[in-house]
N, C-alpha and C positions, 0 to 999 in steps of 0.2 A: 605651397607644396603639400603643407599636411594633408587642408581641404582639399586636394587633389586627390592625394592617393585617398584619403576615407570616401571620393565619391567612385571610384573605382573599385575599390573592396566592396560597395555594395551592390555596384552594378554586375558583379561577377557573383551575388550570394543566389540568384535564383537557377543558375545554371549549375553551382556547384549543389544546393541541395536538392533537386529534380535528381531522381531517378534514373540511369540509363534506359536506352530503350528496350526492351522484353525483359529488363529484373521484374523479377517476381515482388511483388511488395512481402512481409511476414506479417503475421497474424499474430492479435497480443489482446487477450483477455486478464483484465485484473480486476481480479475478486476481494471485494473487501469486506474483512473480517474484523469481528471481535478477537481481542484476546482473549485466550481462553482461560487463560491463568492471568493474577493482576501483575501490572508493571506497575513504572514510575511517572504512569500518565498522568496529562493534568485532571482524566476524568476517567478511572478504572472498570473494568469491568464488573460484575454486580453478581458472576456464576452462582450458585449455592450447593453446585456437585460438582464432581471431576468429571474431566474430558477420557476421562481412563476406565471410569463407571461401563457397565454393559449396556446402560440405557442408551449412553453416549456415543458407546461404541460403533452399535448400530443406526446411529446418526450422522456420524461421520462416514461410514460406508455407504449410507445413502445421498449423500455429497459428494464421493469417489464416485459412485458408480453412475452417477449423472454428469461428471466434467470429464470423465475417462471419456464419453463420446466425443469429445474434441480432436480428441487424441494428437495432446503436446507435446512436441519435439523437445522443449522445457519448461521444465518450471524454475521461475524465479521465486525465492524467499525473501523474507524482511530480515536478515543477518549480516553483520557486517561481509562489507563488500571483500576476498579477497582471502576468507576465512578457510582456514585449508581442515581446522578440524572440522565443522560441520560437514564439508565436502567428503569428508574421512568416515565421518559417522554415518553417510549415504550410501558408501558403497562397503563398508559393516551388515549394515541392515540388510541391502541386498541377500548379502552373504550367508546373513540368519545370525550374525553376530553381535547385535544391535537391538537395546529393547526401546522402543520408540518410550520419549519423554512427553509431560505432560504440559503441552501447546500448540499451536495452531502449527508452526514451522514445520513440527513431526508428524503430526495429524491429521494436515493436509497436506502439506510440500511434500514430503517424505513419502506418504502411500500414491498420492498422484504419481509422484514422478514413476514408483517402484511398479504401479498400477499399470502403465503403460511402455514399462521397458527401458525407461531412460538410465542413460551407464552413469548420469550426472545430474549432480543439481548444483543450483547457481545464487550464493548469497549476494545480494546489492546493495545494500542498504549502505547509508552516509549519514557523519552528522553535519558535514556542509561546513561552511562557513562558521565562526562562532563568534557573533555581533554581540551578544551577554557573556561577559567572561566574570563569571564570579568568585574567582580569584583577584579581582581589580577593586579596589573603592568604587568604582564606577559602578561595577556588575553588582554588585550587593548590596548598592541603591537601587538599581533597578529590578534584582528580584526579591527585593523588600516589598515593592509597589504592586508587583505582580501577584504575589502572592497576597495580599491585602485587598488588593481590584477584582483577583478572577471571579472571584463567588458571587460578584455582583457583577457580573458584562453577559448578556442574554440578548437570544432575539426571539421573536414568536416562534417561526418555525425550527430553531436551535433548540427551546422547552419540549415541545412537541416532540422533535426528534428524540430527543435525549429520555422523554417517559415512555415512550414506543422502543426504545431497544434496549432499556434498561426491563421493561417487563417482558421482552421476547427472551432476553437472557435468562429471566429466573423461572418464567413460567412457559417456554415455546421453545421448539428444538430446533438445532442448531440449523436446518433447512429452511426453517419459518424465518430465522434470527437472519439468515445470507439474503433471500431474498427479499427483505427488507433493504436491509443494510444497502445491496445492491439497484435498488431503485433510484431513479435522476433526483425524487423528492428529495430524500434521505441526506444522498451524497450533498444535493445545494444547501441543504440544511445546516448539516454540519460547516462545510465550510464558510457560512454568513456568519456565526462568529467572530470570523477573522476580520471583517469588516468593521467590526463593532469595536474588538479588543486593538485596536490599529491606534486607536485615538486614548488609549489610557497611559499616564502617566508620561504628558509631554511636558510638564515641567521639572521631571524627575528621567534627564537625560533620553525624552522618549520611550522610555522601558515598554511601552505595546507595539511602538513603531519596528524596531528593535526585534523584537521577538517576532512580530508577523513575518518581519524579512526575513531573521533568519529561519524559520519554518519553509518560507519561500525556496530559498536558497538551498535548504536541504532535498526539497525535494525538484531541484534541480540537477543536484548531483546525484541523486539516484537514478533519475530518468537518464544522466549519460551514463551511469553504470547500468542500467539496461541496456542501451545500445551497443555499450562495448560489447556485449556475449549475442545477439540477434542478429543470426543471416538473415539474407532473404530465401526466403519461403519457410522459414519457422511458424511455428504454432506455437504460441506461447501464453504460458498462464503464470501470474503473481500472484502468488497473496501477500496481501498487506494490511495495515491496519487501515480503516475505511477512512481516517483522517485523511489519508495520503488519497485519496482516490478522486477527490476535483483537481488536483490540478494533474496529477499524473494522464488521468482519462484525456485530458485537454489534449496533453504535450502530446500523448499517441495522435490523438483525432487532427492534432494540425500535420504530423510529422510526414512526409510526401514521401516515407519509405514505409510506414507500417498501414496496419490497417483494423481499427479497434472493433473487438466482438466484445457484444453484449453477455452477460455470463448470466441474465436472465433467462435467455433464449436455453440454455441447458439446465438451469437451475430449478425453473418451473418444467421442465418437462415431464409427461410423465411415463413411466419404468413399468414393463413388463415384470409380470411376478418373477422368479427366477425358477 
């Protein structure tokens, strides 16, 4: 009876995820970025000015005013999903009430959206699953290993990547740094470490297996916190950090309701003087 109904449930999943007929599909370009201020990533950003600088300034307006031609219905940020004060601080700013803070969130999500009229913006972000719980004996064996393994887990193109946008960061603005960042090389790049760091520390509870999934998995949940805010016929732009940007790019490209833009295609274009 099980095998019954689970060949059932699947012979019904290509009809339920198709499309009606004349929905418009939506449009979803995601842009992946540097942070622009450093987190608690495993591999930080490298800035050596502020994003608030005048040189900067006019850096990121020449990033506004080449994705404004899109012109998105939304934009999503990398903030927790759900988050009412950021949504709060978006329509502040609007207002003239709001001094934009210094990172990509305000500095691009924030003047996009405000750039093109939108009444809202939309935090998605998730941490998923949590497969390393290091509050466990378990989890603080395995980010023992982690932390001991990562400096040594590399792949050719992962080196390459990583001295290519660690020098766009400190010597190339932040237009040079996007369209990098934003190219197929780049994004494969980065993500083939993951393929490497999968297989460390399998006699120490899996701790790379472990972790690739839950990275996995996180950006699982983000992609259905996209969905939950995407109608059809949206225009929509993310930014994220460029980690997130193999498998997210995928999950649109397979997804029979969206339809992925290239955000080279505006990123390189080029701007009439004003």
């Amino acid at each position: 009876m099980r095998n019954t109904l689970l060949s059932l449930a699947l012979l019904t999943l290509p009809t339920m995820a198709r499309p009606q007929s004349g929905t418009e599909t939506a449009r979803v370009m995601i842009v992946g970025v540097s942070h622009l201020v450093a987190q608690r990533d495993v591999h930080n950003a490298v800035f050596e000015d502020s994003p608030l600088s005048p040189k900067r300034q006019t850096e990121v307006a020449a990033i506004i005013d080449r994705l404004a031609r899109f012109r998105p219905t939304k934009v999503l940020i990398e903030e927790d999903v759900g988050d009412t004060a950021v949504t709060a601080q978006y329509r502040r700013y609007r207002a003239g009430q709001f001094t934009l803070l210094a990172n990509e969130i305000y500095q691009f999500g924030f003047k996009l959206a405000a750039r093109v009229g939108n009444k809202d913006i939309y935090p998605i972000d998730s941490d998923g699953p949590i497969l390393i719980d290091d509050a466990s004996d378990t989890g603080k064996r395995q980010v023992e290993v982690l932390k001991t393994r990562f400096a040594g887990v590399s792949t050719p193109s992962f080196a390459t990547y990583l001295a290519r946008s660690d020098s766009l960061e400190r010597h190339g603005t932040y237009l040079e740094l996007l369209r990098y960042l934003n190219t197929d090389a780049a994004i494969r790049a980065n993500a083939s470490l993951y393929s490497v760091f999968d297989t460390v520390g399998r006699q120490t509870y899996n701790a790379g297996s472990a972790y690739v999934s839950q990275w996995y998995g996180r950006n699982c949940y983000i992609f259905a916190n996209m969905l939950s805010v995407i109608a059809p016929g949206d225009r929509v732009v993310l930014f994220i950090g460029q980690g997130h940007e193999y498998l997210l790019r995928e999950l649109v490209r397979l997804s029979p309701t969206l339809t992925s833009i290239d955000p080279l295609a505006y990123l390189r274009a080029t701007m009439l003087a004003r």
